[in-house]
N, C-alpha and C positions, 0 to 999 in steps of 0.2 A: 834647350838643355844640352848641356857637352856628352857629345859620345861618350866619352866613359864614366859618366854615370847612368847613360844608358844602358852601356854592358853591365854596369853592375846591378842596374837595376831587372834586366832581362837574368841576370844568372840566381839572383836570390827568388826571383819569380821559379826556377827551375828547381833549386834547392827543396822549396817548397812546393815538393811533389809534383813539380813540371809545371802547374798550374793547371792541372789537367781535367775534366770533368768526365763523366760518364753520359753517354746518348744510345739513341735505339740502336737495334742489329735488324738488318732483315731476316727475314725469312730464310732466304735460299743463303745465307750466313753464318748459320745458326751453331755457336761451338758449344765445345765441353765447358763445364765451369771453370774459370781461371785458377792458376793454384797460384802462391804467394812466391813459390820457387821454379825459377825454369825447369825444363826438362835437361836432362845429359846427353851428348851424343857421343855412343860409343864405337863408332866406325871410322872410318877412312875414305868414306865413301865419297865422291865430289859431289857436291851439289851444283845444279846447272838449269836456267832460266836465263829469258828474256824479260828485261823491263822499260818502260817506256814513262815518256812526261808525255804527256797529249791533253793541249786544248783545244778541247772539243765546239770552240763559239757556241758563245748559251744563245738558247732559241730567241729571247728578243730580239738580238742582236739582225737577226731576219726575219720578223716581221713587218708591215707594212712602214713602219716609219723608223725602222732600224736602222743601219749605217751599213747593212748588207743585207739590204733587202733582194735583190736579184738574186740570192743565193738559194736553196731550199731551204723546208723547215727544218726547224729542231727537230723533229720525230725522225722523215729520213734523214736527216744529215747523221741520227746517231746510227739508223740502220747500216748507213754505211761504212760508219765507225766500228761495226760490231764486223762487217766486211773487211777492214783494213786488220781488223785485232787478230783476224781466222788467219789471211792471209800471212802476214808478218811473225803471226808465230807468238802472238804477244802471250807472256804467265802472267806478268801483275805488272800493273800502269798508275799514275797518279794523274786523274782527270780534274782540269783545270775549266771553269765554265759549264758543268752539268747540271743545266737546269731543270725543274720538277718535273717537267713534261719531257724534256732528253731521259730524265730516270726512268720512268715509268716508259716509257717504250725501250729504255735497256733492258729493265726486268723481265717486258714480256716477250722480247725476242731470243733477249743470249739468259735469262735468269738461272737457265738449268745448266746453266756451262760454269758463268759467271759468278764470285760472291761480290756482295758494293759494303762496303763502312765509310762513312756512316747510312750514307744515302738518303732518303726522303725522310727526315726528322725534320728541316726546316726550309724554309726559299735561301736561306744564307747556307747552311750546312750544308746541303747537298752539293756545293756546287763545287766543293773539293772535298772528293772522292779518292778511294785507292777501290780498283778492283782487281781478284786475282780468279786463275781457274781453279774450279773445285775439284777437278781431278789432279792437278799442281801443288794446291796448295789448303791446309786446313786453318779458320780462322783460332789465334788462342785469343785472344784479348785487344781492346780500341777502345783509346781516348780522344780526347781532344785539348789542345792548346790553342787559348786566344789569341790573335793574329791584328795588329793596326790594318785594316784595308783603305779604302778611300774613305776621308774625312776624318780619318783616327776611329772612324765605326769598328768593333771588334768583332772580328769573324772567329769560328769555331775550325780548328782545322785539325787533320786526323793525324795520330801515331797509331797504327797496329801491329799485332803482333802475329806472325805466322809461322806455321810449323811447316817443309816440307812435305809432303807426304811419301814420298820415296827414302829417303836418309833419313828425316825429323830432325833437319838443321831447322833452327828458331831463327829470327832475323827480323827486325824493326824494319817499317814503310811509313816513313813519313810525307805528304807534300801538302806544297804552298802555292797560294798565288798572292803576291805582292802589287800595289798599288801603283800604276804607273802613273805620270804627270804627262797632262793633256789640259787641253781650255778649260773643260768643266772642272778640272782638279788639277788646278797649279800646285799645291805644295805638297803632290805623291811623292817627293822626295822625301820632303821630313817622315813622314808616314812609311813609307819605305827600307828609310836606313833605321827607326824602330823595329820595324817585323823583320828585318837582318840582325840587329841585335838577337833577339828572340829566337829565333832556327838557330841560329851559331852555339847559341850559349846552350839550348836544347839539344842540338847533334853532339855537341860536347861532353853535355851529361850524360847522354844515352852513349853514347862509345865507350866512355871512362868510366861508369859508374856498373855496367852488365857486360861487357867483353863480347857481349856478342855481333854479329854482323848489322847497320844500319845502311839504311837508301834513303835520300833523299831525292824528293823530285818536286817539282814544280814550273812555273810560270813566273819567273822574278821579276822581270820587265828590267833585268841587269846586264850587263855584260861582264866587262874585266872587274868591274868593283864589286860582284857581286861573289864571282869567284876568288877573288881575293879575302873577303871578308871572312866567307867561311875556309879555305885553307889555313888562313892564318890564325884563324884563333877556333879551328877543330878539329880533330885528325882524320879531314876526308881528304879524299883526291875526285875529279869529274871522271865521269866515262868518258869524256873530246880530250884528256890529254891535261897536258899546265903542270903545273908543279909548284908545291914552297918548300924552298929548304935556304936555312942560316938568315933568315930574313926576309930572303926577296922571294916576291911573287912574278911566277913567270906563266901569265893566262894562257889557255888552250889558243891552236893555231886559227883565224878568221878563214873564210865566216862564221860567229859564233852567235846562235840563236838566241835568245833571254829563257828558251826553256832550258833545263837544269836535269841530269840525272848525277850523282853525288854518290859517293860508299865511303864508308871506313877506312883507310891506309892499314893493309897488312892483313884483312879479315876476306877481299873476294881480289878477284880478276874482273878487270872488263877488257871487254874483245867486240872486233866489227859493231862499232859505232855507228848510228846510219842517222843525219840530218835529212829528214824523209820530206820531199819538196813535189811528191810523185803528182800522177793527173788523180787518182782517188783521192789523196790528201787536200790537194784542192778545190776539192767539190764536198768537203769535210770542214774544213777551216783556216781563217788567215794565218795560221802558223805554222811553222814547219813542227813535222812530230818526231821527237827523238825519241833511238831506241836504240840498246845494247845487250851483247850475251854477256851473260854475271856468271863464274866459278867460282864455290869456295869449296877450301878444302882441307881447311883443319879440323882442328878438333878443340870445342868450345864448353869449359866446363860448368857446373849449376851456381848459379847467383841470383841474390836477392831480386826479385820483382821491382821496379818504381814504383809500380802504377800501386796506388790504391786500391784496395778491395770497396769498389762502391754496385750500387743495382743502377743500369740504363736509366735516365730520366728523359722526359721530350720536354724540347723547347715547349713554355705556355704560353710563349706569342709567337706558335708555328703558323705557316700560313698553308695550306697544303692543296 
């Protein structure tokens, strides 16, 4: 199918209330009910956080016939995940490979710090994740938009919505993880530059459609076309740097990871950027994990909600 009725086809999917569904909240998550209109913020105040993409290697990935089996399990590997989160300073992350048993030993160790959306609703949903801190940050609202993963299978992946809790700046978290091509799946690409349609056209309407601040993060398994894609047809900029203007796409400087953190042009600031390659991240996952300080500091006034007013529904072929 021609890209551009791909994009047309990913923006009428958005039109049409993003394509979003409604899924569980945890517990240790648990917000006010949604209202149909944002809140206002009437201060001056900066708002300031760190956010991070991190793939956390889902537990298969190191079990016995894994492809990194030498490595520990899922359970510590997240314990130590929960260790690099303390240390770094991290407020809200987009967890790429969080699989049911890495969740459930996130819950029991960081749950009182931590909030997860969607989390353990299904073996496909949970394993992108946004978590933030509950003293950082309060949750207002979480959907989900379907995602091509490997095979053109349709993944569930999270938009939420969060309120500060120091200022009550509001601010959309979206992340993804995209399909890369390997032996077992040669044509991640096609599958691929569909789920870039989709986040593009989706960061697009969330920017343009609510004015207020959006993050994107993920796992694209992209580089310079992936960053291009969405510059050029959404009004973000990365936290590594790049720029589009009058046409040309000029990507951040290499080495540039395939994980992704992403804002709005004109709504925050990023600062000290860090492609985190440390000896704990290593003993965490084959990825490097990016992470940057976010400032915003205007003032963002009340506008329409997207999201539908729907009740949480659980996947009924969760596998749990």
């Amino acid at each position: 199918m021609p890209r551009s009725l791909l994009r047309s086809a990913a923006l009428s999917v958005t039109a049409l209330t993003l394509a979003l569904t409604g899924a569980l909240t945890l517990p240790t998550a648990t917000a006010a009910p949604s209202s149909p209109v944002l809140a206002k913020r009437t201060d001056r105040e900066r708002t300031e956080f760190r956010i991070s993409s991190f793939n956390v290697l889902g537990a298969s990935h190191t079990r016995s016939r894994g492809r990194h089996k030498r490595m520990a399990s899922g359970q510590h590997r997240i314990r130590l995940a929960v260790r690099f989160l303390d240390r770094r300073g991290i407020d809200v992350a987009g967890l790429q490979e969080f699989q049911m048993e890495q969740f459930a030993e996130f819950v029991r160790v960081a749950g009182d710090r931590f909030g997860v959306w969607p989390g353990g609703v299904s073996r496909r949903t949970v394993q992108n994740s946004v978590i933030w801190r509950l003293d950082q940050f309060t949750f207002v609202n979480g959907h989900t938009v379907q995602v091509p993963y490997h095979d053109g299978v349709l993944w569930d992946m999270p938009v939420v919505l969060l309120r500060h809790n120091v200022t009550g700046q509001l601010a959309f978290f979206a992340n993804f993880h995209n399909p890369a091509t390997n032996r077992k799946h040669r044509d991640g690409d096609v599958w691929r530059a569909r789920a870039t349609d989709i986040e593009t056209a989706l960061a697009n309407s969330l920017a343009r459609e609510t004015g207020l601040p959006l993050f994107v993060t993920g796992d694209m398994n992209e580089r310079e076309k992936y960053f291009c894609e969405m510059v050029s047809n959404a009004p973000m900029k990365a936290a590594n740097g790049g720029r589009y203007r009058r046409g040309v796409c000029t990507p951040p400087p290499r080495p540039m990871p395939v994980n992704w953190i992403f804002g709005v042009r004109n709504k925050a600031k990023f600062s000290d950027y860090v492609r985190d390659d440390s000896r704990l991240v290593n003993r965490i996952t084959d990825h490097f994990v990016v992470h940057a300080d976010v400032s915003i500091g205007a003032k963002w006034q009340s506008v329409p909600s997207p999201f539908p007013e729907t009740e949480p529904v659980p996947d009924p072929a969760a596998t749990y």
